[in-house]
Backbone bond lengths (Angstrom), bond angles and torsions (degrees), N, CA, C in turn:
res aa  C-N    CA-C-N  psi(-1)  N-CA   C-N-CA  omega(-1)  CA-C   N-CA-C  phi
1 X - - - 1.444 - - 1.522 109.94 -
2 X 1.107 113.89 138.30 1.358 135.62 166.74 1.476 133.62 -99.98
3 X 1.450 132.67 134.63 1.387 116.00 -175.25 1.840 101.83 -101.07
4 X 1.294 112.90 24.06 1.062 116.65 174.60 2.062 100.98 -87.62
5 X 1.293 92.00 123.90 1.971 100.51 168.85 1.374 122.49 -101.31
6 X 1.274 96.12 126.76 1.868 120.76 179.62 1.351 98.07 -39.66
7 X 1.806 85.13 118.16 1.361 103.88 171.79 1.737 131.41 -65.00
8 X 1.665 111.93 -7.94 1.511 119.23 -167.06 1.482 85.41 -103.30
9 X 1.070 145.91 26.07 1.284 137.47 -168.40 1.756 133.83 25.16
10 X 1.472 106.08 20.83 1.495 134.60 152.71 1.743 103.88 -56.34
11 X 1.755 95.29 142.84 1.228 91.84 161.62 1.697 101.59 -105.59
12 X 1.556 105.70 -175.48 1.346 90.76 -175.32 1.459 115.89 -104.02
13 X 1.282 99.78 27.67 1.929 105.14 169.38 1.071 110.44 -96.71
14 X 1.497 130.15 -25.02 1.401 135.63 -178.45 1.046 112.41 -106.03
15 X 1.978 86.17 84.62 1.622 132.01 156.99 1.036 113.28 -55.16
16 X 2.106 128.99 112.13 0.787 133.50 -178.14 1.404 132.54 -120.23
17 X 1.619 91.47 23.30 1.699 119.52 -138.55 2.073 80.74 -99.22
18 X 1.577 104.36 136.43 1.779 105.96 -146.99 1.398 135.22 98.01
19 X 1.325 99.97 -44.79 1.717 105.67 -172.77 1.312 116.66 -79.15
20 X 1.476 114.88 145.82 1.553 128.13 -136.39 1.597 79.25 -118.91
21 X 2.010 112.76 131.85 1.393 118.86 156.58 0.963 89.37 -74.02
22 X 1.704 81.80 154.24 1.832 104.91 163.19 1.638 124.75 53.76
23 X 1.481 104.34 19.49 1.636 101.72 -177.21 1.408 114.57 -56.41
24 X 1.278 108.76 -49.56 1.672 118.68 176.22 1.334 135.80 -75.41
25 X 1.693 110.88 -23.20 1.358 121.80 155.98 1.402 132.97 1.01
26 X 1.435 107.58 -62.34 1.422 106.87 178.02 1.165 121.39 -85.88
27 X 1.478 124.66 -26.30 1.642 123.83 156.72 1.418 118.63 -57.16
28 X 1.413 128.08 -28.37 1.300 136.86 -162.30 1.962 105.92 -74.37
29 X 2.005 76.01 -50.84 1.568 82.17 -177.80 1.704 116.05 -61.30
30 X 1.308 125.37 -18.20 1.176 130.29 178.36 1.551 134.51 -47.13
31 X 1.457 76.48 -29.03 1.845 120.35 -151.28 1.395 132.73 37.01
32 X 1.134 119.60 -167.14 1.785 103.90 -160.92 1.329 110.72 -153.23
33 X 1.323 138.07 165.15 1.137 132.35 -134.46 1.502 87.50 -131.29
34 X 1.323 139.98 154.15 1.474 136.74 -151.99 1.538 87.95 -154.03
35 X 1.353 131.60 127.97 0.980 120.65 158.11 1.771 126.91 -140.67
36 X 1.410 131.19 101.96 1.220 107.34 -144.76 1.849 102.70 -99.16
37 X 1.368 90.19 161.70 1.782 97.18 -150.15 1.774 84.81 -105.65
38 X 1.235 114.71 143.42 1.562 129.64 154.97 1.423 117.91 -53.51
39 X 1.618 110.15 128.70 1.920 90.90 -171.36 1.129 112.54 -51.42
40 X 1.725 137.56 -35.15 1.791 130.45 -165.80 1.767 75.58 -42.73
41 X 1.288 113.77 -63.65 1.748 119.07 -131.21 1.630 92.50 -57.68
42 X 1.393 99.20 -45.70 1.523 102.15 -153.38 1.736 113.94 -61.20
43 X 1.208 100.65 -5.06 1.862 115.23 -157.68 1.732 78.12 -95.02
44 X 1.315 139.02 -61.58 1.324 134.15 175.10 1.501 119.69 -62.27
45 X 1.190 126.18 -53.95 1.857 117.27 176.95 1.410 107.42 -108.99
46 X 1.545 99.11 82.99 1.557 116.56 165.24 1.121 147.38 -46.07
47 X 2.044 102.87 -19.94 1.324 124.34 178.42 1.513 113.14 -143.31
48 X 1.337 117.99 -170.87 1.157 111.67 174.51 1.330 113.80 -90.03
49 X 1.223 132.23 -38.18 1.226 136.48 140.66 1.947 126.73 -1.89
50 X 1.365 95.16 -50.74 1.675 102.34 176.80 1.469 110.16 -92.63
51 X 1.238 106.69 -36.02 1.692 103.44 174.77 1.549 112.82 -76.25
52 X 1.123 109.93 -13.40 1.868 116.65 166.24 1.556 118.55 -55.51
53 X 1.752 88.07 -66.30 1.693 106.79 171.53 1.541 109.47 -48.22
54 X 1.333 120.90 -56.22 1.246 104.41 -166.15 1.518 129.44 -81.05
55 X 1.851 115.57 -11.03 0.923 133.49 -172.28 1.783 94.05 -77.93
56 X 1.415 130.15 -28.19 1.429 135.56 177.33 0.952 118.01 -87.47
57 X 1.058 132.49 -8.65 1.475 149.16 166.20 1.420 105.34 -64.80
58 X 1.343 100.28 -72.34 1.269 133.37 -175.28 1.763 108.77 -45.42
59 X 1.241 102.43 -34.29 1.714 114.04 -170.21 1.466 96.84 -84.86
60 X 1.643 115.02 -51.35 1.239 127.43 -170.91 1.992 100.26 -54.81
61 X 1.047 118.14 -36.81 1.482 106.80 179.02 1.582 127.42 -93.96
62 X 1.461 97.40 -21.35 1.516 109.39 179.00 1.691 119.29 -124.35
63 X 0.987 106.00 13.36 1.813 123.75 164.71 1.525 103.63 59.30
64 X 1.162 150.20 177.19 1.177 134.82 -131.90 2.005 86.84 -132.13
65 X 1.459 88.46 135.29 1.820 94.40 -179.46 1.266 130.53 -51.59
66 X 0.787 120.05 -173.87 1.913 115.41 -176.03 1.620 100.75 -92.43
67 X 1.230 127.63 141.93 1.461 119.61 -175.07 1.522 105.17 -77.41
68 X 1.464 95.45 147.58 1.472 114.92 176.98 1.137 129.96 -61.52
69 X 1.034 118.09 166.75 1.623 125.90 -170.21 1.612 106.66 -95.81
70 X 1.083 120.21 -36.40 1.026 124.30 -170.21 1.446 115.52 -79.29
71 X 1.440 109.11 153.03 1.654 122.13 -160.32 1.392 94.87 -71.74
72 X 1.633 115.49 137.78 0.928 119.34 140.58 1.749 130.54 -68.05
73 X 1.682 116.65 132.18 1.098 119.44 171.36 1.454 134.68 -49.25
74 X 1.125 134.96 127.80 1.755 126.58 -177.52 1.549 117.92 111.97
């Protein structure tokens, strides 16, 4: 042991030996849509998957709203 400290400011548990730069990069740059659910909601559409289905459902019977006024972010 040494009382000399790592110069990359890594500790030395965070094993990084495998991990891929930039794996996500191109999804990131895409960007992504965040939407946070009310617990009632969240206890019923657990994934994105169920809030998909029902959001098409939902379109499929009531046709899709008038677009918003409000700014999109970015």
């Amino acid at each position: 042991m040494t009382d000399k400290k790592p110069t990359d400011g890594m500790r030395p548990e965070y094993d990084l030996t495998g991990g891929v730069r930039g794996k996500y990069y191109e999804r990131y740059q895409q960007g992504t849509n965040i939407v946070l659910l009310e617990p009632d909601l969240a206890r019923v559409f657990r994934d994105s998957g169920s809030v998909n289905k029902a959001l098409r459902v939902y379109l499929a019977e009531h046709g899709e709203p008038p677009p918003s006024k409000a700014r999109k972010a970015g």
